[in-house]
C-alpha positions in Angstrom: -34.8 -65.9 90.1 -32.3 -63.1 91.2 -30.2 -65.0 93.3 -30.1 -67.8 90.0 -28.9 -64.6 87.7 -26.9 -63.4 90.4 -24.8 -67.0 91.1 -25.1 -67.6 86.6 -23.4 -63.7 85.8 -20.9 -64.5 88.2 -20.1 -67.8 86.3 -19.8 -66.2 83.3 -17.2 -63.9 84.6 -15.1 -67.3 85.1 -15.4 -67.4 81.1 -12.1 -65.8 79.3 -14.4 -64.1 76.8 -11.8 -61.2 76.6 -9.6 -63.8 74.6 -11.2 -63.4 71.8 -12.8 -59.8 72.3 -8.4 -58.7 72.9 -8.1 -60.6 69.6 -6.4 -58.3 66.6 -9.1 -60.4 64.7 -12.2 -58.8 66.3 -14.2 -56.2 65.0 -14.5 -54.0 68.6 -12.6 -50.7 67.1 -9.7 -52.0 68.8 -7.9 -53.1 65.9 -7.6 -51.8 62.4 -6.9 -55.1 60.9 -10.9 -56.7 60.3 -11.7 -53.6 58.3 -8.3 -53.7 56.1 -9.1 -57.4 56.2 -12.9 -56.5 54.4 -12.0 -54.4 52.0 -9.2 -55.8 50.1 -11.1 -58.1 48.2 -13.7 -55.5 46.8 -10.7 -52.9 46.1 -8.9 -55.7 44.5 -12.0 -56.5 42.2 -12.9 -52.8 41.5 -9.3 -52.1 40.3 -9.4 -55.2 37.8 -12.7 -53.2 36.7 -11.5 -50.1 36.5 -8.3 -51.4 34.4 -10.2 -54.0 32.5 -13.6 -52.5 31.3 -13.9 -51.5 27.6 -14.7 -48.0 26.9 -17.9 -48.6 25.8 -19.3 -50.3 29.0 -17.8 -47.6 31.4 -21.0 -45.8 32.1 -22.9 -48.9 32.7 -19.8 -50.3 35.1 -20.5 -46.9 36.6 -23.8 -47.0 37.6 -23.6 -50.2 38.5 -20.8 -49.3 41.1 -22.7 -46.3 42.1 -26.1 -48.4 43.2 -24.1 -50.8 44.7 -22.2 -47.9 46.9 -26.0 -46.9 47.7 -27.0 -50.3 48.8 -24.2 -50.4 50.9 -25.1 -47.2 52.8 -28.8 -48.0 52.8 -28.7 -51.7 54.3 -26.2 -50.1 57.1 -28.9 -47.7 57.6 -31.4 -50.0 57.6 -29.8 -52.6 59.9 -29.7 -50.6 63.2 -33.1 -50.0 62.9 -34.5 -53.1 62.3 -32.8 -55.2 64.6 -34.3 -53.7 67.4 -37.8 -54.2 66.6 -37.0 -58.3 65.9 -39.0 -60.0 68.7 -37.1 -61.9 71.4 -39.3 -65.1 70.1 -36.8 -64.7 67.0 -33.5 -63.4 68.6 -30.8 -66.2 69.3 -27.9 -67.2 71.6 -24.2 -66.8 70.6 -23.2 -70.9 71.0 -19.8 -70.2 70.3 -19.7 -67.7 73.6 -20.6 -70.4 76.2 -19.9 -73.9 77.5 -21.2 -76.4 75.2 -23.1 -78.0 78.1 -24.2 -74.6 79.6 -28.6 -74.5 79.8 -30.0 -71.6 77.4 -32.3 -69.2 79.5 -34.7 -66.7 77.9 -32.9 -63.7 78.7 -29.7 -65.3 76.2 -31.3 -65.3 73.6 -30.3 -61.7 72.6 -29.0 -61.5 69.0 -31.2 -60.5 66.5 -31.3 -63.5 63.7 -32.8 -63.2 60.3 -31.4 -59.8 59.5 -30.3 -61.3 55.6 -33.7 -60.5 55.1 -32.7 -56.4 55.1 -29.5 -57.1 52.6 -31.8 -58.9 50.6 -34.4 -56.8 50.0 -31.3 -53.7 49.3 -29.6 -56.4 47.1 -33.4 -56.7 45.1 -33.8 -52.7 44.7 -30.8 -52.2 43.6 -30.7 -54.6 40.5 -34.4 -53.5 39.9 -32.5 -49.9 39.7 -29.8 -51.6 37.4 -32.2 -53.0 35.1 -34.1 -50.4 35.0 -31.2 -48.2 33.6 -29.6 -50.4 31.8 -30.4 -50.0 27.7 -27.6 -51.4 25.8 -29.4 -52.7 22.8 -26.4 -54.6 22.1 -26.4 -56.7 25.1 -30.0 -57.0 26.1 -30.3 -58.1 29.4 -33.8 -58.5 30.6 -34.2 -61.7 30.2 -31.1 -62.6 32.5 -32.5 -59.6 34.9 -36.0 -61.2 35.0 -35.1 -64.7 35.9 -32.2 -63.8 38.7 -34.7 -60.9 40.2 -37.5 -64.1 40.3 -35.5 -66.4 41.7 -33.2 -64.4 44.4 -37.0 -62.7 45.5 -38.0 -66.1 45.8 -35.3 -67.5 47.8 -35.2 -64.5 50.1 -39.1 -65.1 51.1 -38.9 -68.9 51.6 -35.8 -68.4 53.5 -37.6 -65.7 55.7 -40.3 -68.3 55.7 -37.8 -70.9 57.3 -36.2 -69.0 59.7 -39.8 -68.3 61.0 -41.1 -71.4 61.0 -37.6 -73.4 61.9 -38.3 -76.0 58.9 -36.7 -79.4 59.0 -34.0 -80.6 57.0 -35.8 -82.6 54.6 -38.2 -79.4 53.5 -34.6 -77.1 52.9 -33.5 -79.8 50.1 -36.9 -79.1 49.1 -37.0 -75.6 49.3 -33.9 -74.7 46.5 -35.6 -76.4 43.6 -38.7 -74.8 43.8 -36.5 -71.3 44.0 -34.5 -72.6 40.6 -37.5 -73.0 38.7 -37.7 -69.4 36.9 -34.2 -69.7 36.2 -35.1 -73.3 34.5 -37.8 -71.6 32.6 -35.5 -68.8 31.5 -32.5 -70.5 30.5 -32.2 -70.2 26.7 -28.3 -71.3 26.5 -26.7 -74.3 25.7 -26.3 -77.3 27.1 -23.2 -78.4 25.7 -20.2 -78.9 28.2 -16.4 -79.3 27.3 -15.0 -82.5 30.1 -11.1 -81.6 30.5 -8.7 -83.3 28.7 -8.5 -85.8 31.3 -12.0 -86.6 30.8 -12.4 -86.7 27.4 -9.8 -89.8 26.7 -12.7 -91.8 28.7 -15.0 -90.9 25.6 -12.6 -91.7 22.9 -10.2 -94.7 22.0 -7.8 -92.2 19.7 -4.7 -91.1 22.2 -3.8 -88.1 20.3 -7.5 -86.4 20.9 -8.7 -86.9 17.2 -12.4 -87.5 18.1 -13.2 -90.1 15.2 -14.1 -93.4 17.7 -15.8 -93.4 20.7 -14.6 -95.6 23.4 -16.9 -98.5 25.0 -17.5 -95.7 27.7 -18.6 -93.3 25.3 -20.6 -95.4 23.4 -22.4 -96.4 26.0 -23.2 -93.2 27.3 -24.3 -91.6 23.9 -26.8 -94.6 23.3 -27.9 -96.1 26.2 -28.4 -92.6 28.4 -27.8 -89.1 27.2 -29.6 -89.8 23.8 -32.6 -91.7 25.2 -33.3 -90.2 28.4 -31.8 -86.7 28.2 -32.6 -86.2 23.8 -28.2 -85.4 24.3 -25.3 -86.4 22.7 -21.5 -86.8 22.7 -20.1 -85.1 19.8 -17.1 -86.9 17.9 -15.3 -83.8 16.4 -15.0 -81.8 19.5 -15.0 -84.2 22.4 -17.9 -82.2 24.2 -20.9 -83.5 25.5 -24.4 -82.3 24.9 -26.1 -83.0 27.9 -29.7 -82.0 26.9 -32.6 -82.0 29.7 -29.9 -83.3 31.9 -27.9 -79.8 32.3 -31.8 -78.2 33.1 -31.7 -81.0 36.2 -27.9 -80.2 36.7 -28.9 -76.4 37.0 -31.5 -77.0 39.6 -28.9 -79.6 41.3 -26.3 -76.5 41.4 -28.6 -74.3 43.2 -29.8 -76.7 46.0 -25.8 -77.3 46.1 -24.8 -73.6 46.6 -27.7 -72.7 49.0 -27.1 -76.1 51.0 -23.1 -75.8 51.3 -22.8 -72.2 52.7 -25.8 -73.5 54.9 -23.5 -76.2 56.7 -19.9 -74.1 56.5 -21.5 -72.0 59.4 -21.8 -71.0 63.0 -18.8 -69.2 63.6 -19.5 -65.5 63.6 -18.9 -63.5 60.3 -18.2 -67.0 58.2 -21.3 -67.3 56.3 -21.2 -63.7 55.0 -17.5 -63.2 54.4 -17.2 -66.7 52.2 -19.8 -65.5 49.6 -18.2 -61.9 50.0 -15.4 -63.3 48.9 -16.6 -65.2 46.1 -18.5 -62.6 44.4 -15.0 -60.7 44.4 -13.5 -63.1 43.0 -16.2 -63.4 40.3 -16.1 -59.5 39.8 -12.2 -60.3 39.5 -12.6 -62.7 36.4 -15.8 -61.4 34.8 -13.9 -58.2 34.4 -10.6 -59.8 32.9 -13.4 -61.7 30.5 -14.8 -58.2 29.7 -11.7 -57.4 28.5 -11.1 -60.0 26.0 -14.5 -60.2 24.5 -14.5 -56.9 23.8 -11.3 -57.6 21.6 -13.3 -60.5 19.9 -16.5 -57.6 19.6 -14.1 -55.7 17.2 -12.6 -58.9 15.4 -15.6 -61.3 15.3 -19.0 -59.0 15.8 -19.5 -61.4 18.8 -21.3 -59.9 22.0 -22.2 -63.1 23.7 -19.5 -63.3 25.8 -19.3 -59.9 26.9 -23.2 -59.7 27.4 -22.5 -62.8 30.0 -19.8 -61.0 31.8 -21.8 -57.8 31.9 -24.3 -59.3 33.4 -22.0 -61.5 36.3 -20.6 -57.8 37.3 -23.7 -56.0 37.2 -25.3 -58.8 39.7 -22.5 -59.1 41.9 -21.5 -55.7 42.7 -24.6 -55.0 44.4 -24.5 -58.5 46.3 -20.5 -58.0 47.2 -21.6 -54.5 48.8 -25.1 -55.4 51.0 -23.1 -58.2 51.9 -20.3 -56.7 53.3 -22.6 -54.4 54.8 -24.1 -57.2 57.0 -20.7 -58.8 57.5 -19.7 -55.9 59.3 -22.7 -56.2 61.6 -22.2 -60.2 62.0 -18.3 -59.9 62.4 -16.9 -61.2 65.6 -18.1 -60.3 68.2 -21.8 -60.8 66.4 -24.5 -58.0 66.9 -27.0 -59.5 64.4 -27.2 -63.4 62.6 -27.7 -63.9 58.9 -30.2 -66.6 59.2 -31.5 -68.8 56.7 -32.7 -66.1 54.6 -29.1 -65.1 53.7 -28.0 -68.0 53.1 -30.8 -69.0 50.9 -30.7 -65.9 48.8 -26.9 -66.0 48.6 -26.4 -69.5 47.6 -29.0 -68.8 44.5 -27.4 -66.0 43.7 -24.1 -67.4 42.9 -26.0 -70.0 41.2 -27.8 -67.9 39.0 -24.7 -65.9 38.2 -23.1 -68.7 37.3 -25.6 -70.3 34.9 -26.7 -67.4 33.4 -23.6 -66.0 32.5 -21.6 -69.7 31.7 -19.1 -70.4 34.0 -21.0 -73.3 36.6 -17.4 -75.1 36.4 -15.6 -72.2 37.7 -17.9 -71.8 40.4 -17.3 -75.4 41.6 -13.5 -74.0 41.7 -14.8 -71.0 43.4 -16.4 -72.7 46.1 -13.9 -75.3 46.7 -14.1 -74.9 50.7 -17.3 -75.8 50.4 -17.0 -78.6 48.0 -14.6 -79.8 50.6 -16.9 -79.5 53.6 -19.9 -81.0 51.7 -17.7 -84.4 51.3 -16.3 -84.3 54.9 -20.3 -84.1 55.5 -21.5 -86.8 53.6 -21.3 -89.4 56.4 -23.2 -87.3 58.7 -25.6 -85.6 56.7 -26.7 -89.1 54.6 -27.0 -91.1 58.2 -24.3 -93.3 58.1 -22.7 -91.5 61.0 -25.0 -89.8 64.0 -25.2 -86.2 63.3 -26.4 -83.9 66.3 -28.9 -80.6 65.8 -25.3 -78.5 65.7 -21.8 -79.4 65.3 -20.1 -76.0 65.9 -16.9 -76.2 67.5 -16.6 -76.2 71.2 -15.8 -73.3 73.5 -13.5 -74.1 76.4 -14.2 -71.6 79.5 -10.9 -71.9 80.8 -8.8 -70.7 78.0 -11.4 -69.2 75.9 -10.2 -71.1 72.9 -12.5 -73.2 70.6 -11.7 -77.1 70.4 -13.3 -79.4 67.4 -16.4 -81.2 68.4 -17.4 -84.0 69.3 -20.6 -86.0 69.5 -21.6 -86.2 72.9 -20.1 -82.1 73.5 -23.5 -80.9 72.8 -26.0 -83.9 72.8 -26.4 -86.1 76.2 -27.9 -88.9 74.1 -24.7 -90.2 72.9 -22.5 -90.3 76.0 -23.5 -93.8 76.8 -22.7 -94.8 73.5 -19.3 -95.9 71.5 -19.7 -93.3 69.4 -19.4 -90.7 71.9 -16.2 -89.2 71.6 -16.3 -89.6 66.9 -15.3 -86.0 65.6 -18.6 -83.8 64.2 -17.3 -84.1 60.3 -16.8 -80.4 59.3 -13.9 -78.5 57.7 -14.3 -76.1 60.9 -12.9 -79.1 63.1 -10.8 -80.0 60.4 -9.0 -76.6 61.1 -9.5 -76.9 64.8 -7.6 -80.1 64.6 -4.8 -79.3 62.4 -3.7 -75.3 63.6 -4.8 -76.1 67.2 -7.5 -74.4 69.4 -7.8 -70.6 68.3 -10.4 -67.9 69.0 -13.7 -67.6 67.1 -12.1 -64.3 65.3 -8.8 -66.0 64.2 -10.6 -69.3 63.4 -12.8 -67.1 60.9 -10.4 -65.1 59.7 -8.3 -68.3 59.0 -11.4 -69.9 56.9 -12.1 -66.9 54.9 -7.6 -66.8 53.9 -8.4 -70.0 52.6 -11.1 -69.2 50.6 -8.9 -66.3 49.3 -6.6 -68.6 48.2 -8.7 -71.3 46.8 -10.2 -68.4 44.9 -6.7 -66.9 43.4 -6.0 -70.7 42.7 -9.4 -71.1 40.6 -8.6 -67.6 38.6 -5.1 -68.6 38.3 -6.2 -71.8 36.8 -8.7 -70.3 34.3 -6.5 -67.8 32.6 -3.4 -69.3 33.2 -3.6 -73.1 33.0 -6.8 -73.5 30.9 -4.6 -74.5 27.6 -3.2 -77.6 29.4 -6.5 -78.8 31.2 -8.5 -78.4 28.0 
């Protein structure tokens, strides 16, 4: 056994790790760039906070941003800690740091997984804390408390639960509904939906958008499915459609979406963290632009709905944007812990609840466009109609330390004697593999997460710049 661990350390010295460890993207204290890289998103969304919140909200904004600066510090506190005491039965091996082919020995396995489970729990405490302190009786928000505290508790336990017991894909799809249903329960909004403009000629015959005539699409779906199966409607005067007990099914379809799709954009170290990070900026950034014009339509109209919605999206995701950048500093390249299933459960149900309760599922779809695109680049694999292996993170090449997309038979002996051996794993990580060239696991990261920056700035752009000509 010595003389095997001998003969495999000197192998691995044959392995250009210090590529990517030399890399400007790694988070080793050589370089200053991952932690400028980290923060700008959160300083950006605090200064659009700062600038944007009414008066009167201040001192809640404040507290708000005070527990979340608290969960920060405690769940990188915390993490230290409890990583050491995770078993080696539940600590993992870094795939991205070794030949594809390359056998996994006990003494890999060295990375402590399932540590979402610590932001989680932070994440938790801290909006029990912000409920608890909360007591605008303008803009009560219990109700929305209650169901996103029942449902994120929920999806952090069954995601502990399945990084324990290593569930099968058939039980995850499973899993997501059952965490939706408090927030079905809960939901006392509408269920009215306004298609784009686009959209809405398919509903009506009149060209210049006066809704007096449906069109033989329209028709048809007022009266042979929204009104007898779903008790909905399409309404002639405004275009919209009520979609009745069909947006309760769509709200339990968007959570198995959002925990599913950060579930399969993942492998590469610091990626599943740093996408939702950069979501819940970006919601931060537009809830707080919102909180600005409702307050305006407080004064004018008496109308607090809209500002109780935002309230509540900035509120939920300050505290999420924090404990999560508190584990993506931990999980950054190269990794000392792994999120697990638990973080991606409880994150992807997060930004689902967020987005239902405060009305803007739409904009999350913008949001999340990176994943949007990687679910439909998926579909062939993850429906059968193409083989899809146990994992289809990229490859690591020894000899330049680069990462190369994947193929089929790179990890998975069983289809080297077959034709489709050399077919392409179907991910938007090869994607980018395949257009920029082989790169390092930091700069391949870092390159994912600039795109969901900018598919973020194009969704806000979009919403308070555009939304007059797509509506």
């Amino acid at each position: 056994n010595n003389m095997q661990t001998k003969k495999k350390q000197e192998t691995q010295q044959d392995w250009k790790l210090d590529i990517g460890l030399d890399s400007k993207f790694a988070g080793n204290g050589k370089s200053w760039f991952p932690f400028f890289m980290g923060i700008i998103p959160l300083v950006g969304a605090c200064t659009t906070l700062a600038v944007c919140t009414p008066s009167h909200l201040r001192i809640v904004v404040f507290r708000s941003v005070f527990f979340s600066a608290g969960g920060y510090i405690v769940t990188r506190c915390m993490l230290p800690g409890i990583s050491v005491k995770i078993p080696a039965s539940r600590r993992g091996c870094d795939l991205l740091k070794r030949p594809p082919r390359e056998p996994i020995q006990a003494n890999d396995k060295i990375i402590p997984e399932s540590m979402g489970i610590v932001s989680g729990v932070v994440f938790v405490l801290v909006l029990v804390l912000t409920q608890a302190t909360t007591t605008i009786k303008r803009y009560d928000l219990r109700l929305e408390y209650a169901a996103a505290m029942l449902c994120i508790t929920f999806a952090v336990l069954l995601g502990f639960v399945d990084d324990f017991l290593d569930l099968e894909w058939k039980y995850k799809y499973a899993l997501p509904p059952l965490m939706s249903m408090p927030l079905v329960a809960a939901y006392d909004g509408g269920t009215r939906i306004i298609p784009p403009r686009f959209c809405r000629v398919l509903l009506i015959e009149n060209k210049d958008l006066e809704f007096n005539k449906l069109s033989k699409f329209g028709f048809f779906l007022h009266k042979f499915i929204l009104k007898p199966l779903f008790h909905g409607a399409v309404d002639l005067s405004s275009g919209s459609l009520d979609l009745g007990l069909a947006y309760k099914i769509y709200m339990i379809a968007l959570g198995v979406f959002c925990t599913n799709a950060i579930n399969i954009l993942a492998g590469v170290n610091g990626l599943e963290a740093g996408q939702v990070y950069v979501i819940a900026c970006a919601i931060i950034t537009m809830s707080a632009i919102e909180l600005n014009r409702a307050a305006q339509w407080d004064i004018d109209y008496n109308v607090s709905g809209a500002t109780k919605n935002h309230l509540f999206a900035v509120t939920l995701m300050l505290p999420f944007a924090t404990t999560t950048l508190a584990l993506l500093k931990d999980n950054w390249f190269p990794a000392k812990i792994f999120v697990g299933d638990t973080f991606t459960n409880y994150a992807g149900m997060s930004l689902a609840v967020v987005a239902i309760l405060a009305h803007f599922p739409i904009m999350l779809m913008l949001l999340m466009l990176p994943q949007l695109v990687n679910f439909f680049l998926s579909i062939p694999q993850l429906f059968g109609l193409w083989p899809c292996p146990r994992h289809r993170l990229p490859s690591y090449d020894p000899q330049t330390g680069l990462l190369h997309a994947s193929r089929l038979n790179d990890r998975n002996s069983s289809f080297v004697q077959t034709k489709l051996a050399h077919r392409l794993n179907l991910t938007l990580i090869n994607f980018f593999l395949l257009v920029f060239g082989p790169m390092t696991e930091p700069a391949l990261a870092t390159s994912l997460l600039l795109f969901q920056l900018i598919c973020c700035l194009i969704g806000l752009t979009l919403r308070f710049f555009l939304t007059g000509y797509i509506y």
